[in-house]
C-alpha positions as CSV (number, residue, x, y, z in Angstrom):
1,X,125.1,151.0,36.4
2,X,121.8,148.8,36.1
3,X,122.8,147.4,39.2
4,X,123.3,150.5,41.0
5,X,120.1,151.9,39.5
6,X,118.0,148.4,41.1
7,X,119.5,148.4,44.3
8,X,118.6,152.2,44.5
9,X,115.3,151.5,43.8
10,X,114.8,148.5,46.2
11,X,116.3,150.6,48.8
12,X,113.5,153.3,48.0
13,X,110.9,150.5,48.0
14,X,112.0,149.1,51.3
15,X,112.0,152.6,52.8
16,X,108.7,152.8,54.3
17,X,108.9,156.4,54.6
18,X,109.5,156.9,51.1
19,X,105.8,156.6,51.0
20,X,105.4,160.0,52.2
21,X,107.9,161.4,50.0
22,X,105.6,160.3,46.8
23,X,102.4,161.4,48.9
24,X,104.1,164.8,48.6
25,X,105.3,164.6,45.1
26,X,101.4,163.2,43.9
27,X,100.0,166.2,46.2
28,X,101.7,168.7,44.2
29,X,101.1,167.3,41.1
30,X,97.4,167.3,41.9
31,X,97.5,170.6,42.4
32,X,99.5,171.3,39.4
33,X,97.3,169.7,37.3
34,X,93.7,171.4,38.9
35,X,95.2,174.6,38.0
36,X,96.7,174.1,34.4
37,X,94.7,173.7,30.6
38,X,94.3,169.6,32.0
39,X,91.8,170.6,34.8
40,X,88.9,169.8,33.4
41,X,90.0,166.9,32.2
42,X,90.9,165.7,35.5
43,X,87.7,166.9,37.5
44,X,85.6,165.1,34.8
45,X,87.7,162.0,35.4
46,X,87.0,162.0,39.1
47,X,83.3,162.2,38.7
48,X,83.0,160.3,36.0
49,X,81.2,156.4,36.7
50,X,82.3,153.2,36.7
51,X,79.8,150.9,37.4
52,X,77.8,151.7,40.2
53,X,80.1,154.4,41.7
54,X,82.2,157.6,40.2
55,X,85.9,157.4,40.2
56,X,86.5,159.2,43.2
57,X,84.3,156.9,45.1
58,X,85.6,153.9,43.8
59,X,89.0,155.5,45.4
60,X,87.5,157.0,48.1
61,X,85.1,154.0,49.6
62,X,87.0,150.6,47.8
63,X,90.7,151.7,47.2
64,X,91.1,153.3,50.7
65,X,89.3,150.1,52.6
66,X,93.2,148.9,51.8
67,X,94.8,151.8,53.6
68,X,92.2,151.1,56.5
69,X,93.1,147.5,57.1
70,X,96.6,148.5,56.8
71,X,96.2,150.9,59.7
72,X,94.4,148.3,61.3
73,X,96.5,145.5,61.0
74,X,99.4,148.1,62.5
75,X,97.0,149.4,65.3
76,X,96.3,145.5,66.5
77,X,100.2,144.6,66.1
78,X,101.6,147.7,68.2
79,X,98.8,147.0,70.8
80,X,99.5,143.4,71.3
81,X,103.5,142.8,70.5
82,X,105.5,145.8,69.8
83,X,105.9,149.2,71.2
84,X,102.2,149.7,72.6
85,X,101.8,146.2,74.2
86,X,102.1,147.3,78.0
87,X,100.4,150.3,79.8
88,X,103.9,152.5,80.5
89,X,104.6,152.1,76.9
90,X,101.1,154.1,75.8
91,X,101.0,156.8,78.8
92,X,103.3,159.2,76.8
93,X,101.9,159.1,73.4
94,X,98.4,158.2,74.4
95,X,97.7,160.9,76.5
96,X,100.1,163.3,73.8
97,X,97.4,161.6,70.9
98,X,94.0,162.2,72.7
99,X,95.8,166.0,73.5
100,X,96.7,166.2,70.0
101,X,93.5,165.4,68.6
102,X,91.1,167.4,70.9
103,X,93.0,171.2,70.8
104,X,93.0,171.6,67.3
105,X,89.1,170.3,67.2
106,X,88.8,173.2,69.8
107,X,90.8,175.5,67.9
108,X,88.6,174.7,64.6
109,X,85.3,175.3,66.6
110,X,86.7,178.9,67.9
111,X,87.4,180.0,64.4
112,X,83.8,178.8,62.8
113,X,81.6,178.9,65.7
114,X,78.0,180.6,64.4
115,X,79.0,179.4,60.6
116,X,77.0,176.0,60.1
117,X,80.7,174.3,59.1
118,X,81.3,173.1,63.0
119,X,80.9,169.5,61.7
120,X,84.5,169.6,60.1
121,X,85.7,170.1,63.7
122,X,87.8,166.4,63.2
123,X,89.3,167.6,60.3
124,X,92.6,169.3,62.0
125,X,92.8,166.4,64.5
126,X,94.5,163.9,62.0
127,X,98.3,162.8,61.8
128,X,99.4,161.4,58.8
129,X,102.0,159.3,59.7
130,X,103.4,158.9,56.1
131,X,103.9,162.6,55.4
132,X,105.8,162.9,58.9
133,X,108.1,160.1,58.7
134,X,108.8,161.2,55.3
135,X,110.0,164.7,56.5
136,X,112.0,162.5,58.9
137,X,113.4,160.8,57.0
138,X,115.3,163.8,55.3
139,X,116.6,164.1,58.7
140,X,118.7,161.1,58.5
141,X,120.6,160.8,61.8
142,X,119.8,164.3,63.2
143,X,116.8,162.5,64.8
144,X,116.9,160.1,67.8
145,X,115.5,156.8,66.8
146,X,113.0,156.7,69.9
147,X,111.9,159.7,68.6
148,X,110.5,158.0,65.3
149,X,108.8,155.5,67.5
150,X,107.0,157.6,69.6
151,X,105.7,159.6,66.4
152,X,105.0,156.3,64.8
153,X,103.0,155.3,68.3
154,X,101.1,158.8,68.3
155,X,100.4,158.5,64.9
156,X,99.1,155.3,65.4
157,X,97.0,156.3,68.2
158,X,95.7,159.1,66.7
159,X,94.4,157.3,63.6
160,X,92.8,154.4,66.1
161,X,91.1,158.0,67.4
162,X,89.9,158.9,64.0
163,X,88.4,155.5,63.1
164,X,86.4,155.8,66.4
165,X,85.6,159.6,65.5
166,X,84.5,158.4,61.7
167,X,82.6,155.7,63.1
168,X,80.5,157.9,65.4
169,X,80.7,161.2,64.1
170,X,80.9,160.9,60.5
171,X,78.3,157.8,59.5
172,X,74.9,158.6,57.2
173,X,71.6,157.1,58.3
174,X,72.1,153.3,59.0
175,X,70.5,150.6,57.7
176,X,69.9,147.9,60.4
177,X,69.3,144.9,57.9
178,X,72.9,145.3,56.4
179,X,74.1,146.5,59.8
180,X,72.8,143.1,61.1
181,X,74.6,141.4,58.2
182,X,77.8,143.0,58.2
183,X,77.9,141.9,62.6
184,X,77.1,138.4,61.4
185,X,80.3,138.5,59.3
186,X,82.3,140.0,61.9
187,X,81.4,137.2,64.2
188,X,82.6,134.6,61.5
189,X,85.5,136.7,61.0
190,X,86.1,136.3,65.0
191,X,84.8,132.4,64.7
192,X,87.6,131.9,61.8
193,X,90.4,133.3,64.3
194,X,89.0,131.6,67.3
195,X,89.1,127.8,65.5
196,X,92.4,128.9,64.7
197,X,92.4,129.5,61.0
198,X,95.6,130.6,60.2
199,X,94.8,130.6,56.3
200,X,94.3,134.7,55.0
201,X,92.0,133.1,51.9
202,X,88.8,133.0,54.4
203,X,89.7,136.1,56.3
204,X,89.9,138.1,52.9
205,X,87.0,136.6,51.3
206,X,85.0,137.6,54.3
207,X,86.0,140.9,53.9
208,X,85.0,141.4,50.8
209,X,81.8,140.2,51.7
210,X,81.9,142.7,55.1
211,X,83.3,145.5,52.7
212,X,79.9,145.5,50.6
213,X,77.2,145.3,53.5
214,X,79.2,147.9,55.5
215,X,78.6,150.1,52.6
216,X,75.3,149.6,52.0
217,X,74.6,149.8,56.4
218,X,75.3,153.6,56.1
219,X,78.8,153.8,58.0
220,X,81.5,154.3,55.7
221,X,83.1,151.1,54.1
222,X,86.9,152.0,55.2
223,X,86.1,150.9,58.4
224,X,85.2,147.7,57.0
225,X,89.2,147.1,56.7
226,X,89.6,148.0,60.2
227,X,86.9,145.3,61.7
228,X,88.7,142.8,59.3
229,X,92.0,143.5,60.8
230,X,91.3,143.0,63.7
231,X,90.2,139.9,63.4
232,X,93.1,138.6,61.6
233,X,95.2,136.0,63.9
234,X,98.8,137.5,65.6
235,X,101.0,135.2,67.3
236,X,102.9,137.2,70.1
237,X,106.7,137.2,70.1
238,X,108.0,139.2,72.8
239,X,111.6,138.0,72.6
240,X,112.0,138.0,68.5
241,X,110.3,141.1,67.2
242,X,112.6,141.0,64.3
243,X,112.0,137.5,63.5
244,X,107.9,136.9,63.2
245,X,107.1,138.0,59.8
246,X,106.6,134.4,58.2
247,X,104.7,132.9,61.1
248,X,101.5,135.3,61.7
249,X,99.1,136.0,59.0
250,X,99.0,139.3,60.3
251,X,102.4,140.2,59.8
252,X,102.2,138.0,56.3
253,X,99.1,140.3,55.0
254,X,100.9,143.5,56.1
255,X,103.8,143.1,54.5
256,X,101.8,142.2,51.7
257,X,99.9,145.3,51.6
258,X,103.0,148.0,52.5
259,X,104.3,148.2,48.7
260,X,100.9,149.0,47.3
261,X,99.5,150.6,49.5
262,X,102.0,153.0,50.2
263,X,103.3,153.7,46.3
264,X,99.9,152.9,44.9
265,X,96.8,153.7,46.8
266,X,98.0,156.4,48.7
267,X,99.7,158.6,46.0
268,X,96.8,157.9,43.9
269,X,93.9,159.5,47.3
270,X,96.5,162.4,47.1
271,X,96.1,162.9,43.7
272,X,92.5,162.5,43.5
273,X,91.9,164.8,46.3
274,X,94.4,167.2,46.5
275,X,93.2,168.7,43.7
276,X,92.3,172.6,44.2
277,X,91.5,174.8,41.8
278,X,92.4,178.4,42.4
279,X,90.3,179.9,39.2
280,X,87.4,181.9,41.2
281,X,88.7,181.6,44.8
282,X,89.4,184.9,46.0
283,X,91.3,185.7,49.2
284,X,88.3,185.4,51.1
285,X,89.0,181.7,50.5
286,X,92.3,181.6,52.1
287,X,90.8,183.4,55.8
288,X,87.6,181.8,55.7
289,X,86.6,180.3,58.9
290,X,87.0,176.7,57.6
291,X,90.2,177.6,56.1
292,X,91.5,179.3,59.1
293,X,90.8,176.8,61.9
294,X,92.2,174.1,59.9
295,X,95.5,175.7,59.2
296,X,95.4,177.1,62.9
297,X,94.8,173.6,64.1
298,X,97.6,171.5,62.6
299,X,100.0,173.9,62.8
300,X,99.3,175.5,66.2
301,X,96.5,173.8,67.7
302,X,98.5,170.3,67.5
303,X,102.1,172.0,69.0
304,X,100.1,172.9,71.9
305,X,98.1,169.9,72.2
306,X,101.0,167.7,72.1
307,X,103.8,169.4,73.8
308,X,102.0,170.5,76.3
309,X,100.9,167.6,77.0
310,X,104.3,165.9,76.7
311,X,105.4,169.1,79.3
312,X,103.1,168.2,81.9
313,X,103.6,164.7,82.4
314,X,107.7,164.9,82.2
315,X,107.5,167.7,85.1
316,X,105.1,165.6,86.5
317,X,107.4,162.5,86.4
318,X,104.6,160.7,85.0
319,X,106.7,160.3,82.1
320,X,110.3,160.8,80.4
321,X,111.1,162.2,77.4
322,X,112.1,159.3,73.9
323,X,115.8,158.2,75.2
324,X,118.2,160.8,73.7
325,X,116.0,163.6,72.9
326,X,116.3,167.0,73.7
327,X,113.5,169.3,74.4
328,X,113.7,171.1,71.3
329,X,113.8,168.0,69.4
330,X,111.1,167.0,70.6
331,X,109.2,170.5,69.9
332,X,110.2,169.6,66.3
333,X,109.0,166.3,66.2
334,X,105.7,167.6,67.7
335,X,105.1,170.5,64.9
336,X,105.5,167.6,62.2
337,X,102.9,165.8,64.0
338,X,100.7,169.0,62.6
339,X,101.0,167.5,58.7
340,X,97.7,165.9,58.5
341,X,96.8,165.3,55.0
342,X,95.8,162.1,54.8
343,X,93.4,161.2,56.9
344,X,92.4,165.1,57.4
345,X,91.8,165.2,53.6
346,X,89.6,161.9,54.2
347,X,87.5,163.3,56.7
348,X,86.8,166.4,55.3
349,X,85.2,164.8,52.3
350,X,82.8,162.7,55.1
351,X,82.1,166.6,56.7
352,X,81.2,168.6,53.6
353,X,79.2,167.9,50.8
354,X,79.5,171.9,49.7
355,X,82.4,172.3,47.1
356,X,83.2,175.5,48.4
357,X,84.0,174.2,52.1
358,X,85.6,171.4,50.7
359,X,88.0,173.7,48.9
360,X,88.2,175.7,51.6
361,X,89.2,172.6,53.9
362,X,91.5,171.5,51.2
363,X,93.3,174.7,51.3
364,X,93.4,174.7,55.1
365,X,95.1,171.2,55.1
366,X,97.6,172.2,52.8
367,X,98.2,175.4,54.5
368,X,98.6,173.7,58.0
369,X,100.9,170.7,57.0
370,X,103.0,172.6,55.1
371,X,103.7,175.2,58.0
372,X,103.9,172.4,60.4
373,X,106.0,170.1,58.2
374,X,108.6,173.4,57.2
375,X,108.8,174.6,60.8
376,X,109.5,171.0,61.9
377,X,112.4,170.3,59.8
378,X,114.0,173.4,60.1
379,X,113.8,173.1,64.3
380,X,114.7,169.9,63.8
381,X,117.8,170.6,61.7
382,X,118.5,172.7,63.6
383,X,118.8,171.5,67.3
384,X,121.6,170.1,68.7
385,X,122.0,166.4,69.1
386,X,123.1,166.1,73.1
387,X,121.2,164.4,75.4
388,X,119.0,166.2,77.8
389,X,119.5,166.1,81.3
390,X,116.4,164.0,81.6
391,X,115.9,160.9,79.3
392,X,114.1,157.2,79.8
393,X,115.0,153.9,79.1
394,X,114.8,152.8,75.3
395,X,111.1,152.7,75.4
């Protein structure tokens, strides 16, 4: 029985998806908790500080610079040596991405145009590529493996999409000492990879040091972990992807980094920020203009951005549907791509300082992903598994 019990467990641990399965477990808990006797207890504990910063920014600005590089270290890997390494491979969910993120921004500025809260207008533009997998993975077989991959690469996309946006959009005044700073470390950072350090000691101390003078230069410290990926060496292996993990630092730091960052770091953001207390919200809350567009703009405003997209260019014979996937499928897989929770929940704490458009984000997130995530699954489970007429090769 104990043996059962560990191999269980190391199956869940391997599982990357499983990640999202706790993301949804710690969201609801968070929830749970803001609206029980323990709420106050658990607001104080996110403003409460810890040194220099509260515990919410600890999580938000140092914690997260984890889930950042991560993201980073994925974006560089599927760009150089796995499913987005050549131009044909990123003309389907590329342009299905850059669809994807700019409808529902549209959508969001229809529904609060002439209400001051236009700067959330990223907010319904995220993916989170946890949460969707995670819904996949309920799927089991039901779902085309080149299905999975062209979510993972549109999901991958998308979040390169969002760094940019944070980057430009979403950055306080800048300070051009530490800016200044922070480049000279980059360009050690890019020194270290071009004398061929293969050592991750350097890289990471490095980053550290980048970590502090990006968040002290204005822009926000997450995408710290993004300039150090980057910069961390990747040998390319065309002809073994299965078999590079233990030569690349790359691949050596993100392995390193799935298991807590996935059943730590993660779950833990959700927790701390999905957190929405009902006492005093009326209904007004629930179809305010914030709320409204960000709900409207996962659930809807991504289906339309995606498959339409998707539409165009298969009729266009620009492009061929995932190998194996019907069109309804495929509908399914794009209304998952509307659970945006991460990284939406991320931005619309860099958009608001208000508490009340927070919330009202917050419930517009959760509204949105969990339409998009039900209606998903259920299209999902139920479309039928043949081929369609139409179908490329592999990739």
């Amino acid at each position: 029985m104990a043996g059962r019990i560990q191999n269980t467990i190391r199956k869940f641990l391997d599982n990357g998806t499983a990640g999202g399965l706790l993301l949804m477990a710690a969201a609801a808990l968070a929830l749970i908790v803001a609206n029980s006797p323990l709420s106050e207890a658990y607001f104080s504990l996110l403003h409460a500080y810890v040194g220099p910063m509260s515990v919410a920014h600890w999580i938000n600005d140092a914690l997260m610079v984890l889930f950042f590089l991560m993201v980073g270290l994925e974006i560089k890997r599927e760009m150089v040596d796995g499913h987005l390494s050549s131009w044909p491979r990123r003309i389907l969910p590329g342009v299905a991405a850059a669809a994807g993120m700019a409808v529902p921004a549209l959508v969001y500025l229809f529904f609060t145009a002439g209400t001051g809260a236009t700067h959330g207008w990223a907010i319904p533009s995220a993916t989170d590529i946890a949460f969707a997998l995670g819904v996949l993975s309920l799927l089991g077989p039901r779902v085309p493996t080149s299905l999975k991959v062209f979510l993972a690469a549109l999901a991958i996309i998308d979040d390169l999409g969002a760094v940019i946006v944070i980057g430009l959009f979403y950055t306080a005044d800048v300070s051009p000492m530490y800016l200044g700073l922070s480049a000279l470390v980059v360009a050690a950072l890019v020194g270290l990879n071009r004398a061929g350090v293969m050592r991750l000691s350097p890289y990471l101390a490095l980053g550290a040091v980048l970590w502090f003078f990006v968040l002290q230069s204005g822009i926000h410290a997450t995408i710290a972990g993004v300039l150090l990926a980057l910069t961390i060496p990747l040998k390319r292996t065309p002809a073994t992807p299965e078999a590079r993990g233990s030569e690349s630092p790359l691949h050596r730091l993100e392995h390193a980094l799935i298991v807590p960052v996935s059943f730590i770091i993660i779950p833990i953001f959700g927790f701390a920020n999905a957190g929405v207390s009902f006492a005093g919200l009326g209904a007004e809350a629930f179809l305010a203009p914030v709320t409204l567009g960000v709900a409207i703009g996962l659930s809807l405003g991504k289906l339309v951005g995606i498959f339409g997209a998707v539409a165009i260019l298969v009729k266009l014979d620009w492009a061929d549907l995932p190998a194996g996937a019907s069109w309804m499928q495929m509908l399914g897989t794009t209304l998952l791509c509307g659970i945006g929770f991460t990284m939406s929940l991320f931005i619309s704490l860099l958009a608001f300082t208000d508490p009340l458009l927070q919330d009202e984000a917050k419930i517009g997130i959760l509204m949105g992903s969990l339409v998009a995530g039900i209606a998903g699954y259920v299209i999902l489970r139920l479309a039928k598994r043949e081929a369609p007429r139409r179908m490329a090769a592999a990739e």
